[in-house]
C-alpha positions as CSV (number, residue, x, y, z in Angstrom):
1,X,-8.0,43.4,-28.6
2,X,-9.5,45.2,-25.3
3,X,-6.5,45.9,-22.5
4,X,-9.0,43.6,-20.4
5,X,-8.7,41.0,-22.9
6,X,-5.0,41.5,-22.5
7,X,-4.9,41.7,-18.9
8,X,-6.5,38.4,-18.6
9,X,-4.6,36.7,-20.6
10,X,-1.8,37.7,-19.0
11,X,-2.7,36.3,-15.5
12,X,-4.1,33.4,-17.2
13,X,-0.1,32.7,-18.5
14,X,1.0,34.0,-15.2
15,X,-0.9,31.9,-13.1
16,X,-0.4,28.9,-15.1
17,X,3.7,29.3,-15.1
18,X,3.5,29.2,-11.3
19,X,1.4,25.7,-11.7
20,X,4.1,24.8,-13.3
21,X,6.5,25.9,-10.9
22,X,4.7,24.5,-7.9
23,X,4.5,20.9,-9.9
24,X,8.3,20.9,-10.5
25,X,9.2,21.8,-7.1
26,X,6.9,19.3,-5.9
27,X,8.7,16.8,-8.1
28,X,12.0,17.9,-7.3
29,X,12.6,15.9,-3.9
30,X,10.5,12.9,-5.5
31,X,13.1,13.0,-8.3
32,X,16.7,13.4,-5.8
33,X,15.1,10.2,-3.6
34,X,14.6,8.1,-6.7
35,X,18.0,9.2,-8.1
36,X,20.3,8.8,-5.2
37,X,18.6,5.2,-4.2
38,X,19.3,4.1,-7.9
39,X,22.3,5.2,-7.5
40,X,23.7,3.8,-5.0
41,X,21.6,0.4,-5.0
42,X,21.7,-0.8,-8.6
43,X,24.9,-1.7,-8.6
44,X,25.0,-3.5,-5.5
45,X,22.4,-6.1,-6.5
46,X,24.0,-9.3,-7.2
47,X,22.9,-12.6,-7.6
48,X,23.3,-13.6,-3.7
49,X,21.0,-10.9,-2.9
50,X,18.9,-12.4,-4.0
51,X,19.8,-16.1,-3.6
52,X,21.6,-16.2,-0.1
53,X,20.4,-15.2,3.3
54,X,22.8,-13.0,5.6
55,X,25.9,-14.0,6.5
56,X,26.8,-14.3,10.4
57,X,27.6,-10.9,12.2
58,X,30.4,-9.4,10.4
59,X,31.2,-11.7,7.9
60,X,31.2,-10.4,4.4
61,X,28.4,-10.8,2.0
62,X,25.3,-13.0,1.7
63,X,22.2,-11.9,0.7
64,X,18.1,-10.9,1.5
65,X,16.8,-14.0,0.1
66,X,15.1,-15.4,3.3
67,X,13.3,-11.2,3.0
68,X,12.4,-11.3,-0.1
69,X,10.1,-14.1,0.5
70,X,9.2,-12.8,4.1
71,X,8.1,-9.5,2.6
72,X,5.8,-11.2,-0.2
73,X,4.5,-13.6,2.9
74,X,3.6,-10.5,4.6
75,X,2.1,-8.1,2.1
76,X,0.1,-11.2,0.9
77,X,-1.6,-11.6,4.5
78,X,-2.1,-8.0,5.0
79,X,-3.8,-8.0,2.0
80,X,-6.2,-11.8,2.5
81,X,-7.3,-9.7,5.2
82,X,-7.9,-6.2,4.8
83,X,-9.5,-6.5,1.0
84,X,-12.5,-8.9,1.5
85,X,-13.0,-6.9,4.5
86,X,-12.6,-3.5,3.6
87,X,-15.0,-4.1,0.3
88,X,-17.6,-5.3,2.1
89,X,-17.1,-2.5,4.4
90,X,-16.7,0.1,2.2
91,X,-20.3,-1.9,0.4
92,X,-22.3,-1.5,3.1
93,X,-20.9,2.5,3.8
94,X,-22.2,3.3,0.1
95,X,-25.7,1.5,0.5
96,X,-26.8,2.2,3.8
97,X,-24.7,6.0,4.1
98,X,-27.2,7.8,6.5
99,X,-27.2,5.1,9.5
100,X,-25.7,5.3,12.9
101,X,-23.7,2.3,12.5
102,X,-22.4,3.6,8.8
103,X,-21.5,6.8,10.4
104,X,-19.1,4.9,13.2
105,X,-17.2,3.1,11.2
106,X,-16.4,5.7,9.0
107,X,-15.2,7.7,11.2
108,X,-13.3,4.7,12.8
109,X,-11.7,4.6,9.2
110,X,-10.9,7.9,9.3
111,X,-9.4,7.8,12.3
112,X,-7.5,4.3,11.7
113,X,-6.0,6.5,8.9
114,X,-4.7,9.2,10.9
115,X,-2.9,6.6,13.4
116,X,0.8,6.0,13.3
117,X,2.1,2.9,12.3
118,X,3.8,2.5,15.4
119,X,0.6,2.7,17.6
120,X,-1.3,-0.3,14.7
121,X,1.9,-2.4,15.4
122,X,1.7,-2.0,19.4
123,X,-1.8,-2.5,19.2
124,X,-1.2,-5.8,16.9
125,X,1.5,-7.1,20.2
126,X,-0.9,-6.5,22.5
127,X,-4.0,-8.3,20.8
128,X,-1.6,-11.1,18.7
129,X,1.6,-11.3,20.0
130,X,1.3,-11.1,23.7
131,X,-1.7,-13.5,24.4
132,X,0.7,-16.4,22.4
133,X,3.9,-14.7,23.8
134,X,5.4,-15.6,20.7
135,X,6.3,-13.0,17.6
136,X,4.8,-15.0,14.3
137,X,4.6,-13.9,10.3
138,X,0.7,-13.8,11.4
139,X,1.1,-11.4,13.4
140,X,2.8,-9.1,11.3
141,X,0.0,-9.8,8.5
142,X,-2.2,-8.8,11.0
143,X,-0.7,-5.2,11.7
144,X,-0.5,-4.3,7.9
145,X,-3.9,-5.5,7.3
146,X,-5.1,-3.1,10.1
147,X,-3.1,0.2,8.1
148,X,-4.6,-1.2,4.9
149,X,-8.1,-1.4,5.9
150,X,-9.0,2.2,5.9
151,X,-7.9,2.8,2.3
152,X,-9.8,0.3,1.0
153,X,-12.8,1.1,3.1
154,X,-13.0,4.8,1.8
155,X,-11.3,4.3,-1.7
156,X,-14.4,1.2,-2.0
157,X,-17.1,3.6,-0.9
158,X,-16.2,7.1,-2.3
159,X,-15.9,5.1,-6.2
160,X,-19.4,2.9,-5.6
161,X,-20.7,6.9,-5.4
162,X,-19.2,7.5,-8.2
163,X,-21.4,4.6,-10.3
164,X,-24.3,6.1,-11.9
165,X,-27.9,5.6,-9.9
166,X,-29.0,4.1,-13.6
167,X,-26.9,0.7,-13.0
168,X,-28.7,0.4,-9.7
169,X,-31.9,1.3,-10.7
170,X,-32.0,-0.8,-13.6
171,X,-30.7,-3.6,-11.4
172,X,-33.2,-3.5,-9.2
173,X,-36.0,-3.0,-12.1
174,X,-35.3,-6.2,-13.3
175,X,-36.0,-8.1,-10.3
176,X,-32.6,-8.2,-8.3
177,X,-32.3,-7.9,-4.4
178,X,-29.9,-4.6,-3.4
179,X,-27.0,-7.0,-2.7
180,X,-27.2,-8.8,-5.8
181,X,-27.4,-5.0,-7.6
182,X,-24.5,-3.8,-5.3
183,X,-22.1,-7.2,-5.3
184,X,-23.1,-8.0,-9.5
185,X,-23.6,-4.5,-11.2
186,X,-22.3,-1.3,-9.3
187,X,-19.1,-3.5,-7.8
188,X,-17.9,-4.3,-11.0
189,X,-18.4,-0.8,-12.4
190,X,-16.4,0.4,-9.7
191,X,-13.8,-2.6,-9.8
192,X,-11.2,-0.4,-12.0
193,X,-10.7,2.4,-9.1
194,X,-10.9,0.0,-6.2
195,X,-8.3,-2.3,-7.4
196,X,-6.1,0.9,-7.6
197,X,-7.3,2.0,-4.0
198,X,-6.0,-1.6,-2.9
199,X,-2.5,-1.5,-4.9
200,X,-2.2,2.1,-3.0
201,X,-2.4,0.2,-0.1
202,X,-0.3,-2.4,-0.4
203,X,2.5,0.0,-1.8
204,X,1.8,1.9,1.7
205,X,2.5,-0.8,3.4
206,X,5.4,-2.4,1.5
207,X,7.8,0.4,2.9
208,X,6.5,-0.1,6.8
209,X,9.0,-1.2,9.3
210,X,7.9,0.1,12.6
211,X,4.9,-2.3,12.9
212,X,7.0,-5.2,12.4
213,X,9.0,-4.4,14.5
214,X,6.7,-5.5,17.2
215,X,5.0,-8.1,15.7
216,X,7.0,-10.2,13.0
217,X,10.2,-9.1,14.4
218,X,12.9,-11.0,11.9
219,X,14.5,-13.9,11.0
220,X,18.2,-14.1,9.7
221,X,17.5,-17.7,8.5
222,X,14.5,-19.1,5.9
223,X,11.2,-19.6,7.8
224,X,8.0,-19.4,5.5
225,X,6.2,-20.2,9.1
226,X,3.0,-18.2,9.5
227,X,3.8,-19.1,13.3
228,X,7.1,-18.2,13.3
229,X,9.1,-14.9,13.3
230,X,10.2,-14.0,9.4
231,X,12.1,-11.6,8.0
232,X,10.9,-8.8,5.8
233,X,12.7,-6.1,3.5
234,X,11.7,-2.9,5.7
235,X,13.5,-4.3,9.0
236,X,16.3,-5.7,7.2
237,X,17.1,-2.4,5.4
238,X,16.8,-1.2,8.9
239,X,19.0,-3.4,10.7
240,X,21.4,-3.2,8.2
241,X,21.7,0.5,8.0
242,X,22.2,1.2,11.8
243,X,25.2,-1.3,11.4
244,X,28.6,-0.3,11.5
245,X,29.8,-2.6,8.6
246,X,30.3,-1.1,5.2
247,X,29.1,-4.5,3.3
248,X,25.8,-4.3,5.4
249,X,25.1,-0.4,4.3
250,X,25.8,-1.6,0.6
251,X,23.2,-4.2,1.4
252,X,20.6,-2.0,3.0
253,X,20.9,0.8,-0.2
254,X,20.0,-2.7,-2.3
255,X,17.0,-3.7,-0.4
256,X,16.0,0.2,-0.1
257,X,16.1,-0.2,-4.4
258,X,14.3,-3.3,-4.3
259,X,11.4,-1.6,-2.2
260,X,11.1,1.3,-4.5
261,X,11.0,-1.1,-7.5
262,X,8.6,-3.0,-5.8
263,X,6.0,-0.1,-5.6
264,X,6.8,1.6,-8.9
265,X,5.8,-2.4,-10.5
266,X,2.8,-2.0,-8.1
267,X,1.8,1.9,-9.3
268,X,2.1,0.3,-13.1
269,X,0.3,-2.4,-12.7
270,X,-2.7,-0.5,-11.2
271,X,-2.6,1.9,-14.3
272,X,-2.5,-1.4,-17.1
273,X,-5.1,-2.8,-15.1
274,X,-7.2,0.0,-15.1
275,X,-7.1,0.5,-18.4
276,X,-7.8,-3.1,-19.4
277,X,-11.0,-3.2,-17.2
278,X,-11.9,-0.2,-18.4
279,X,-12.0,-1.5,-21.6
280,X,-13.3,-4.3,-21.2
281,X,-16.3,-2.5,-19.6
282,X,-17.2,0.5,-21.9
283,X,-20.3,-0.5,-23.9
C-alpha cells in the first residue's frame, strides 16, 4: 500500500471522527434539555393535572386541564388555516416559478420566516384583536397560523420540485388540465414530505407563547369559546414559572414535559406516516 494510499485513509478516519464529534456535541445540549425536563416534570404529573383547572392564587394544587384543551383548540385553528392555504400556495409557487407574482410571495415567505413571534402576535392584535377590542381563541389561531404559513409554503413547493417531470408529463399526455396533473398526480407524490413539513410546523408552534400573549391571552377557568379568551400550555407554563409559589413551579416543569411529549408524539407520527405513504405509493 502507497504512503498516499495511507495518507488518505488517514484523513478520511480523521475527518470522519470529528463528524462524529461535531454530531455529539451538537446533541449534547438537546440531550441535558430533555433530561432535566423529564426530570423534574414526570413525577409531578398527577391525575388533577390533567383533570382540574388552577386553583385560586396561592392555593395549593389544581391542575392545566382547562390548557390542555385550549392548546389543542389552538394548534387546531392555526393549522385549519395555514395548511389549505399554504398548499395551495406553495402549488401555484412550483407551477408558475418564473412570475412576478410567484417571486413576491416567496420572498414574503421568506421573510414571514425570519419575523419574530412577537412582531406575528402584535401584528395579529392589531388586525384581530383591536378592531373587536376583545382578546378571543380566534385570534390566537390566527397568529400561529401566520408563523405556520411559511413552512408549509416552502416545504409544499421545494418537495413538488422534487416529483419527477414524468408524473406531470404523463398527466398531461393523457388529457388532464395542469391543475388536475398538480392537485391529482404530483400532490400526492409529494403528500409524504409535506405532511412532515406541516407536523414541523405545528411542533414550532406548540412551544409559542409570546404571540398569545397578545392575542388569546388566558383563561384560568374552562372556555372552549372561539370568541373568548382561553388558556393554552405555553402561557401557563409561563405564568406559572414567574410565580413565587413552589406548587406553581412544580406545575409549570409538568406542562413544560407535556409540551416536549407533545412534539416528540408529533416528530413520530410524521416518520410512521411517512413511511406508510410511502408504501403505499411505491409501484
Amino acid at each position: 500500500m502507497s504512503a498516499n494510499s495511507v495518507r488518505r485513509k488517514a484523513l478520511s478516519r480523521l475527518m470522519e471522527t470529528l463528524c462524529l464529534i461535531a454530531v455529539l456535541i451538537a446533541l449534547m445540549p438537546l440531550a441535558f434539555i430533555l433530561f432535566y425536563v423529564i426530570k423534574e416534570g414526570a413525577g409531578a404529573l398527577n391525575l388533577d393535572f390533567f383533570t382540574q383547572i388552577p386553583k385560586p392564587v396561592g392555593e395549593p394544587g389544581g391542575g392545566m386541564a382547562n390548557a390542555i384543551v385550549g392548546s389543542l383548540v389552538l394548534i387546531g385553528l392555526a393549522a385549519a388555516f395555514a395548511v389549505p392555504v399554504g398548499v395551495i400556495c406553495g402549488v401555484h409557487l412550483s407551477e408558475y416559478p418564473r412570475t412576478k407574482f410567484s417571486s413576491m410571495v416567496r420572498f414574503a415567505a421568506d421573510v414571514m420566516n425570519g419575523v419574530p413571534s412577537i412582531v406575528i402576535g402584535i401584528f395579529a392584535y392589531g388586525l384581530v384583536v383591536l378592531p373587536v377590542k376583545r382578546f378571543s381563541a380566534f385570534a390566537g389561531g390566527f397568529a400561529l397560523g401566520l408563523l405556520m404559513l411559511p413552512v408549509v409554503v416552502r416545504t409544499t413547493e421545494e418537495l413538488l420540485r422534487l416529483v419527477p417531470s414524468g408524473l406531470r408529463e404523463g398527466a398531461l399526455a393523457l388529457g388532464a388540465t395542469r391543475s388536475r396533473a398538480a392537485f391529482t398526480v404530483i400532490l400526492p407524490a409529494a403528500l409524504p414530505g409535506i405532511i412532515t413539513g406541516v407536523l414541523v410546523a405545528l411542533a414550532r408552534v406548540a412551544g409559542e407563547t409570546a404571540p398569545l400573549l397578545f392575542t388569546a391571552f388566558n383563561n384560568r377557568f374552562w372556555s372552549t369559546s372561539l370568541a373568548q379568551p382561553i388558556a393554552s400550555l405555553t402561557v401557563q407554563v409561563f405564568t406559572y414559572a414567574i410565580s413565587p409559589y413552589d406548587d406553581w413551579h412544580r406545575q409549570a416543569w409538568a406542562g413544560a414535559f407535556l409540551l416536549v411529549m407533545i412534539i416528540l408524539s408529533l416528530s413520530i407520527i410524521a416518520r410512521f406516516a411517512v413511511r406508510r405513504l410511502e408504501r403505499m405509493n411505491r409501484p
